[in-house]
Backbone bond lengths (Angstrom), bond angles and torsions (degrees), N, CA, C in turn:
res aa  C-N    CA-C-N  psi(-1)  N-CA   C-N-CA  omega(-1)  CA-C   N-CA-C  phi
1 X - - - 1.449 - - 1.527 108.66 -
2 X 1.191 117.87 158.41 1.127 124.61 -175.15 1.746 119.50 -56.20
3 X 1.647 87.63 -60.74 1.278 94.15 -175.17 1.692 123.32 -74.35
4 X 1.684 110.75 17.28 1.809 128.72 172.61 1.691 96.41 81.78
5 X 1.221 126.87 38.88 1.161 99.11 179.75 1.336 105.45 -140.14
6 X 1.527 133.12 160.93 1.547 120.45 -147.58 1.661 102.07 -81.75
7 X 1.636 116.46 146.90 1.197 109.80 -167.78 1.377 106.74 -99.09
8 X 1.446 122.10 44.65 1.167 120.71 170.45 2.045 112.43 -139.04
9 X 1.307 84.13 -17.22 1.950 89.30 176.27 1.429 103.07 -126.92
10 X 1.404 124.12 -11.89 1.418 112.88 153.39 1.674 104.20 84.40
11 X 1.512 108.56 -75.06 1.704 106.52 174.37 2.163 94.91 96.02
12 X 0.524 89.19 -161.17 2.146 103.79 -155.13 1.340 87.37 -98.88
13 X 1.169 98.15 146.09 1.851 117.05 167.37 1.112 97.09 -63.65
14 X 1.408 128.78 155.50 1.544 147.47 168.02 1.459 93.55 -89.65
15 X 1.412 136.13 -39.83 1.643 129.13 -146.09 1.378 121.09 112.94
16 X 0.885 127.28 174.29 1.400 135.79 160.07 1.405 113.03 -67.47
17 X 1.305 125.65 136.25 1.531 139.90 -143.13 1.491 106.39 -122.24
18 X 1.298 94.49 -47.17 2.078 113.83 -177.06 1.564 120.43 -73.13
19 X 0.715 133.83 157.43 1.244 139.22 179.42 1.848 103.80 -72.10
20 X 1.147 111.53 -33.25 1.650 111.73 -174.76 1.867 105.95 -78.82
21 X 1.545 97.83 -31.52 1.314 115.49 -175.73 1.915 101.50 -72.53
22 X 0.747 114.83 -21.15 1.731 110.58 -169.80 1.403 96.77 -100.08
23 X 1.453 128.83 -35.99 1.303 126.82 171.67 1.414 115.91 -42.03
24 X 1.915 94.06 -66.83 1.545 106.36 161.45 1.180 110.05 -11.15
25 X 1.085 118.77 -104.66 1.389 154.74 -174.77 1.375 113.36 -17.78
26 X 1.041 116.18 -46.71 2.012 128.46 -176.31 1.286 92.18 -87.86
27 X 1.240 156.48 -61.01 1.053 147.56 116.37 1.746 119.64 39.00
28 X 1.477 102.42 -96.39 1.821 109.65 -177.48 1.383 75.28 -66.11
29 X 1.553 161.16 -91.97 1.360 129.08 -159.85 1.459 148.92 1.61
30 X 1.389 88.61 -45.13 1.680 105.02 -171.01 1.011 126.58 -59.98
31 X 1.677 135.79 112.23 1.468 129.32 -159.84 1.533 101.18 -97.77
32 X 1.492 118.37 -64.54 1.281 104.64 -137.94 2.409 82.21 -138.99
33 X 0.923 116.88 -52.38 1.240 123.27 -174.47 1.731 114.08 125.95
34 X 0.986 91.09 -8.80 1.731 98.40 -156.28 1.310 123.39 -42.89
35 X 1.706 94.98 -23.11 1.814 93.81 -168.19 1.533 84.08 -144.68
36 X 1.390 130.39 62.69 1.244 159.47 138.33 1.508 113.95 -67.39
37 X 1.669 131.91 131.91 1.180 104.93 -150.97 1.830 93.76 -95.53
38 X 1.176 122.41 23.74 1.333 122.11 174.84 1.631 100.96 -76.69
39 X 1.650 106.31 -42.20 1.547 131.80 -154.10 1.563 88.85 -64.41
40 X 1.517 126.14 -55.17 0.980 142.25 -158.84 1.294 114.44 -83.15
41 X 1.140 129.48 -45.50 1.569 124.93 151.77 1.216 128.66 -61.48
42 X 2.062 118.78 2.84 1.407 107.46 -170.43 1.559 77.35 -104.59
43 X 1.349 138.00 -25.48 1.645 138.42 -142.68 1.560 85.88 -105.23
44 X 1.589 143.23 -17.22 1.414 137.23 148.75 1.747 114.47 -54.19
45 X 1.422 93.27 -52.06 1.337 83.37 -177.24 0.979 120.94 -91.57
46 X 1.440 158.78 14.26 1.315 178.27 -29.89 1.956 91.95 120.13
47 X 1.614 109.53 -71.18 1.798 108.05 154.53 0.886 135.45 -18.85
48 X 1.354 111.03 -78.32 1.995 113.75 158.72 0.902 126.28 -27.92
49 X 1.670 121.41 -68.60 1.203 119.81 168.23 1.302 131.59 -34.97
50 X 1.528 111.82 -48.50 1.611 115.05 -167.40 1.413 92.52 -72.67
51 X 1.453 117.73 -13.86 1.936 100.93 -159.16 1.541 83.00 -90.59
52 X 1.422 126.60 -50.38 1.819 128.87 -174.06 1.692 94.55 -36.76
53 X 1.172 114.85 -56.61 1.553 109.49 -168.83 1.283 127.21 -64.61
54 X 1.454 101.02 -35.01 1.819 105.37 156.36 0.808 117.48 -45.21
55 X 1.217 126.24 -63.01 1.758 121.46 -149.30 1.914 89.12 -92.94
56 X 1.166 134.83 -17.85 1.110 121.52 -178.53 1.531 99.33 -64.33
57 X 1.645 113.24 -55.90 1.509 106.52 -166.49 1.895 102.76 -76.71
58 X 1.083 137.68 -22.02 1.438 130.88 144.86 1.115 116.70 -24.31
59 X 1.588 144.65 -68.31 1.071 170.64 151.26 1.625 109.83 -21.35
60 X 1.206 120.67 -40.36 1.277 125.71 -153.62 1.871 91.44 -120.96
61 X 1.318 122.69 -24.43 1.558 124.46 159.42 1.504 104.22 -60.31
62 X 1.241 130.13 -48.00 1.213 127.22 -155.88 1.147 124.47 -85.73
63 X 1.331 124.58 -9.97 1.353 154.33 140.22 1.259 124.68 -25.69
């Protein structure tokens, strides 16, 4: 067989090989997004914010 492997027991998939094939692949993976680095840079800055607003209304209590 081409790919060296016996043509009667075959042996385990290696995976996807191609670049379109690994896309695939991460792809049907995808559960939820959560720790996607979009997810993770929107839930940083979402942080900031809440902390900017603290200390803004801190600032504006103390007054």
């Amino acid at each position: 067989m081409p790919n060296g492997r016996c043509y009667r027991h075959g042996g385990a998939s290696t995976g996807p090989q191609t670049p379109e094939g690994l896309e695939r692949a991460a792809r049907a993976n995808w559960k939820h997004g959560r720790y996607s680095a979009k997810a993770i840079a929107f839930r940083r800055m979402l942080a900031r914010t809440v902390r900017d607003l603290r200390a803004a209304t801190r600032m504006v209590e103390e007054q």
